[in-house]
N, C-alpha and C positions, 0 to 999 in steps of 0.2 A: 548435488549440493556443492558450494563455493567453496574456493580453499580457503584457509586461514580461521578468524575466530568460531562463526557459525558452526562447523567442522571437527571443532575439538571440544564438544560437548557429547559429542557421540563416543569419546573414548574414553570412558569415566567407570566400564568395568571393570570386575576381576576376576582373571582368568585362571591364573595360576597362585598357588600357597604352597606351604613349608610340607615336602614331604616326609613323610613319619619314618620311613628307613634311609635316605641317605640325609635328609636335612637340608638340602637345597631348595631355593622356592622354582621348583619345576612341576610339582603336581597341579595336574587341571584336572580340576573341580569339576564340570560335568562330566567328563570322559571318565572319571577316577580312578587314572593312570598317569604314572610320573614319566618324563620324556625322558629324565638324565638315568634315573636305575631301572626305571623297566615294572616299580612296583605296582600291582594293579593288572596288571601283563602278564608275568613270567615268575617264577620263583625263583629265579639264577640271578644276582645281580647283572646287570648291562654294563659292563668293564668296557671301557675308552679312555686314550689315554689321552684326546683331547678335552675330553667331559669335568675329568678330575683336575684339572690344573686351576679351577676358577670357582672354587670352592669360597662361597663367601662367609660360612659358618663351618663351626666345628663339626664333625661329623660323629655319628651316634655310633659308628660300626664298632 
C-alpha cells in the first residue's frame, strides 16, 4: 500500500480505553490488560516513575 492518503484509512481503530484502576487511556481492549498499572496482569500496581508523570486524568486511587 502507498503512503499518504490511501494509508490512513487503515488507522481508524481503537486500541486502547480508560482503564478502571489507574484511569489512564492505556487498557487494550482485546488483550484486557493495562500497559501503564499492570491491571488485567497482576494484582500489585506496576509503579514507574516514568509512567506517572503524564497522567492526563485524575486518578481514582
Amino acid at each position: 500500500m502507498a503512503k499518504g492518503t490511501p494509508s490512513r484509512g487503515r488507522m481508524t481503530g481503537v486500541k486502547h480505553t480508560h482503564c478502571r484502576r489507574c484511569g489512564r487511556v492505556s487498557f487494550h481492549i482485546q488483550k484486557g490488560e493495562c500497559a501503564a498499572c499492570g491491571f488485567g496482569i497482576r494484582k500489585k500496581i506496576l509503579n514507574s516513575s516514568t509512567k506517572t508523570h503524564d497522567i492526563r486524568r485524575r486518578r481514582k486511587l
